[in-house]
N, C-alpha and C positions, 0 to 999 in steps of 0.2 A: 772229660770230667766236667761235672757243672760247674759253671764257676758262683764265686761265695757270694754272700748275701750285701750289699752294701748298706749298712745303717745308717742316719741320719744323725749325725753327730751332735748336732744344734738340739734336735730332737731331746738326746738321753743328756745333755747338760741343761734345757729346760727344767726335765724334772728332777733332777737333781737336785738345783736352785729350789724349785718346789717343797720336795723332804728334808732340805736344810730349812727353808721359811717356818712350815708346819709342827717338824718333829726336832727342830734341834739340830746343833752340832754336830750331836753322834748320832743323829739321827738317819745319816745317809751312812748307808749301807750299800757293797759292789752287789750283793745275794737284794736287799731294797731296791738298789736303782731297776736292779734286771728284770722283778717281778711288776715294778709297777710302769719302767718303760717297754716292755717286750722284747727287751733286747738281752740276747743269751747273756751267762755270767763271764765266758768265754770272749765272744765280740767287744766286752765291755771293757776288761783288761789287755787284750789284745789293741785296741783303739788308745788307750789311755798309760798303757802298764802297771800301773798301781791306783790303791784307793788316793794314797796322798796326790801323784797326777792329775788326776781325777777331781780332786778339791781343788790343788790350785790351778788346773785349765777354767774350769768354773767359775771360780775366782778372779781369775785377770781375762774372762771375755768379757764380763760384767763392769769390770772396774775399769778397763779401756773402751769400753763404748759409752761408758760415762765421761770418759773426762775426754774423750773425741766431743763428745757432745756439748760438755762446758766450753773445750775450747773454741767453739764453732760460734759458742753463742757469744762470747769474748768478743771474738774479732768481726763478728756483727757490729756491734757496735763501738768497737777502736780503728779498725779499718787499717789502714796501712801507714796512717799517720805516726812517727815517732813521740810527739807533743798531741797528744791528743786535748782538747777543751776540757776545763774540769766539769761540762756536766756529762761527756762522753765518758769520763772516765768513770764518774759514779756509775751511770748507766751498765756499765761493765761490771761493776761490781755486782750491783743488782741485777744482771743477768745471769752473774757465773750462781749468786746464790739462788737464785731460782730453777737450775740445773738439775734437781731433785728433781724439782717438779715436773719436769718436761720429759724428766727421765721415767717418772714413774709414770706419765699417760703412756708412753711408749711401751716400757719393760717392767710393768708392775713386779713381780716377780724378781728381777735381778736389782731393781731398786728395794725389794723388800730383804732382800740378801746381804747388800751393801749393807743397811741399815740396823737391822736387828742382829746381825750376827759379828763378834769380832774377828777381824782377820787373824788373830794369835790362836783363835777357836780351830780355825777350820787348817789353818801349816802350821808346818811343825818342822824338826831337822831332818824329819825323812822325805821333804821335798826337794826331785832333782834339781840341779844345781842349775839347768836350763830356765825352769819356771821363777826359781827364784833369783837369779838375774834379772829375768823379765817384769819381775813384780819390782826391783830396784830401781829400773830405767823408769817405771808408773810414776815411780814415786818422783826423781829427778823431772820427770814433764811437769808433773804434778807444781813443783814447786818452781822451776823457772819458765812454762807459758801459761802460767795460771797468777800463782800465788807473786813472784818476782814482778813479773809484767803487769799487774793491778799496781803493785806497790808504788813502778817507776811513773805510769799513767798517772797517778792521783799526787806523788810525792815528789818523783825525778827522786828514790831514794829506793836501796833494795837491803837494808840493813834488817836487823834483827826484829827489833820494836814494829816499824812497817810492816815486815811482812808476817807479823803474829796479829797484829789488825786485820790484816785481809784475811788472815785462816780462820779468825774470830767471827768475819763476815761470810766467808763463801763453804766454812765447816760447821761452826757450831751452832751458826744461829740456825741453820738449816735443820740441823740433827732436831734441834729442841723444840723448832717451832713445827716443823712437819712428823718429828719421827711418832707420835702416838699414829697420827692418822696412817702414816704405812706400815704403822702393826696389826693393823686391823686386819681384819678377813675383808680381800678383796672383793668391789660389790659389781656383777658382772665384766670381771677382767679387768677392772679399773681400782687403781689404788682413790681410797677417799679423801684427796687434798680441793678443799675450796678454793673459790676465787677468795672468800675474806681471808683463809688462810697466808695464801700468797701475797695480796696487799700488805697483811700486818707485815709479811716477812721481809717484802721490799721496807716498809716503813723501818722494818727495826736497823736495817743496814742502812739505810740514810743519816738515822740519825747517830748511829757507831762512827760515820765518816764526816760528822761536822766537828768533831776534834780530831788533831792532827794527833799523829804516834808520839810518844814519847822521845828524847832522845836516848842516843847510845849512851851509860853513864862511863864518864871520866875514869880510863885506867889508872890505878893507884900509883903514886909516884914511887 
């Protein structure tokens, strides 16, 4: 007998990512992905098992090759020092918030996904119980070699207040100051973020980090 066809997995979650950017949410469709990847409707559940699989494989290739990629850029510049210098540590910060950006010259597309669409949009309770494991471990990296590790870098401190500074620096100023330009229609394969963009966005986390966090306030007696 012949043997089956092998498809290229990377491939049909490309555009996936794609009909989620373009159409929406509920835009991707298993009868969508098949017609506009060439790949049967059959291959496509057979590779994935379901449509919810299917969103969140998509989902967390995208989100862990993003925060592989923040964290790479992190320890560029903290290094293996425990006390790193405070202008290493800023430096850190301003790289991990610049992670967008370097995400999006790379994976326009899965940085356009990240950004414009909610993760509550795309899972739901009918994702296996393996994916979403996997998307909780994201989120634990996420907050202790990202978010924890900035905080102790700059602060020697991993409490509350700290490390809602550092999410304020390396999540939301990113969101706000880049996310119009990565809703754009990409312009030859490239998401449209400037160098002025990226300067203001270093700038605005500079000056987020020349006041310290608040403290923890005093449990009531």
């Amino acid at each position: 007998m012949p043997r089956p066809r092998v498809h290229d997995l990377d491939h049909v979650l490309d555009v996936a990512e794609r009909l989620i950017v373009d159409e929406g949410a509920h835009g991707l469709t298993v009868r969508g992905l098949s017609a506009a990847s060439g790949v049967p409707n059959g291959a496509i559940y057979h590779a994935f098992g379901s449509a919810a699989a299917l969103r969140g494989r998509m989902w967390l290739r995208a989100a862990t090759e993003f925060l592989d990629l923040q964290t790479r850029l992190v320890d560029e510049q903290l290094g293996t020092s425990t006390t790193p210098e405070p202008d290493a540590a800023v430096a850190a910060v301003v790289a991990a918030a610049d992670a967008l950006a370097v995400f999006a010259e790379r994976r326009p597309e899965g940085a356009r996904m990240l950004l414009s669409v909610r993760r509550e949009q795309l899972l739901g309770p009918e994702l296996p119980g393996e994916l979403a494991d996997a998307l909780l471990g994201l989120d634990r990296r996420l907050t202790s070699e990202v978010l924890c590790r900035l905080a102790l870098a700059l602060w020697d401190r991993r409490d509350g207040p700290s490390v809602e500074v550092i999410t304020s620096c390396v999540v939301d100023l990113p969101t706000a100051l880049l996310g119009r330009a990565l809703r754009q229609p990409t312009t030859g394969g490239t998401a449209p973020i400037t160098t002025d963009l990226r300067t203001r966005l270093a700038a605005a986390v500079r000056g987020v980090l020349q006041l310290d966090p608040p403290q923890n306030p005093a449990p009531h007696p």
